[in-house]
C-alpha positions in Angstrom: 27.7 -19.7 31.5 24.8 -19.7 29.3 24.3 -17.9 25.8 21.7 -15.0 27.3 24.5 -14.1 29.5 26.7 -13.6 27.3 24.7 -11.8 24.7 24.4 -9.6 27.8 27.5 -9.1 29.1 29.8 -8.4 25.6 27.4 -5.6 24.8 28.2 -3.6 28.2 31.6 -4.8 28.0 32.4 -3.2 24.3 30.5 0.0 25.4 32.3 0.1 29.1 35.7 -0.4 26.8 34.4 2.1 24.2 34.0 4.6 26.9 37.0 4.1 28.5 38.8 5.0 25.3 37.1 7.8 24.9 37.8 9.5 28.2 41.8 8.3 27.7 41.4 10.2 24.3 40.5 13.5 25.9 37.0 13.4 24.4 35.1 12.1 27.1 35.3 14.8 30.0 31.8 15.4 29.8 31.2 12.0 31.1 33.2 12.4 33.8 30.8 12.4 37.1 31.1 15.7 39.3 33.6 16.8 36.9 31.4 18.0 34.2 29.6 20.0 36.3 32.0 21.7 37.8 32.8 25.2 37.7 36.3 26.2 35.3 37.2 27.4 39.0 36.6 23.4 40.0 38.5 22.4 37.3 41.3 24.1 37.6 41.9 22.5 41.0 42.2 18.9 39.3 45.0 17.2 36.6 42.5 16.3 33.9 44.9 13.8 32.2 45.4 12.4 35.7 41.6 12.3 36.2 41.1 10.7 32.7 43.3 7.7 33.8 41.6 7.0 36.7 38.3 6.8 35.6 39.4 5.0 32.6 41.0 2.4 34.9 38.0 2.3 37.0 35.9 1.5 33.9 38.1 -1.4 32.7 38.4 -3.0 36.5 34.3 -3.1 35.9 34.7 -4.5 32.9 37.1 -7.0 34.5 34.5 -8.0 37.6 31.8 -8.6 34.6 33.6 -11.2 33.6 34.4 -12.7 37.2 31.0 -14.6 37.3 31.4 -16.4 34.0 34.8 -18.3 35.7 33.5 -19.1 39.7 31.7 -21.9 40.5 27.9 -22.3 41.0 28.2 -23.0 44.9 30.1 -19.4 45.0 27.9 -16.8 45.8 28.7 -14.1 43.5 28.2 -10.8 45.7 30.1 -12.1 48.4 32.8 -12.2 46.8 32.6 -9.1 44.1 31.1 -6.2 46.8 33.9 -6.2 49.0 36.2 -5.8 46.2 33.9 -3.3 44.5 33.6 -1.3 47.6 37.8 -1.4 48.0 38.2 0.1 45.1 35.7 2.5 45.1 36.9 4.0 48.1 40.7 3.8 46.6 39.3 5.5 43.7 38.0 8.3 45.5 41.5 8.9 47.5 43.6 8.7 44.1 41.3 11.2 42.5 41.7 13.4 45.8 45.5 13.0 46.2 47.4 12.6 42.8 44.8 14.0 40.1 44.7 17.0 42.4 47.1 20.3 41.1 50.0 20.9 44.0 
């Protein structure tokens, strides 16, 4: 990995792990997507704790798949191999947030 890419990549990692903590501390709803524009009705429906996990954990498996390209090979081409993974958990995101950060 060469020195540009790193200079690039720790700055978005410290921020995505700098924003991760902040949404775990409570103080980051507002950054929340869909969630801080919902209506108090919205939010009612949804465990914000719960919520805050999620995205936080979301946030550090991106910080994770940053970091992938630095350890593959050159032959490996990079988006085959991050996308499908990227696009899993995406989509198990979105069925967490819609079955255990929801209120019963």
């Amino acid at each position: 990995m060469d020195t540009i890419a790193i200079f690039i990549l720790l700055p978005v990692t410290l921020l995505l792990l700098f924003l991760a903590f902040i949404i775990l501390k409570g103080r980051g709803d507002g950054l929340i997507a869909g969630y801080n524009t919902a209506s108090e009705e919205e939010r009612e429906k949804y465990d914000a704790k719960r919520l805050r996990v999620v995205v936080a954990a979301m946030l550090l498996f991106v910080t994770v798949l940053i970091w992938v390209p630095a350890f593959l090979d050159d032959g490996v081409d990079f988006w085959l191999v991050i996308m499908p993974i990227i696009l899993i958990a995406v989509v198990a995101s979105l069925i967490i947030v819609n079955t255990w950060c929801k209120k019963k």
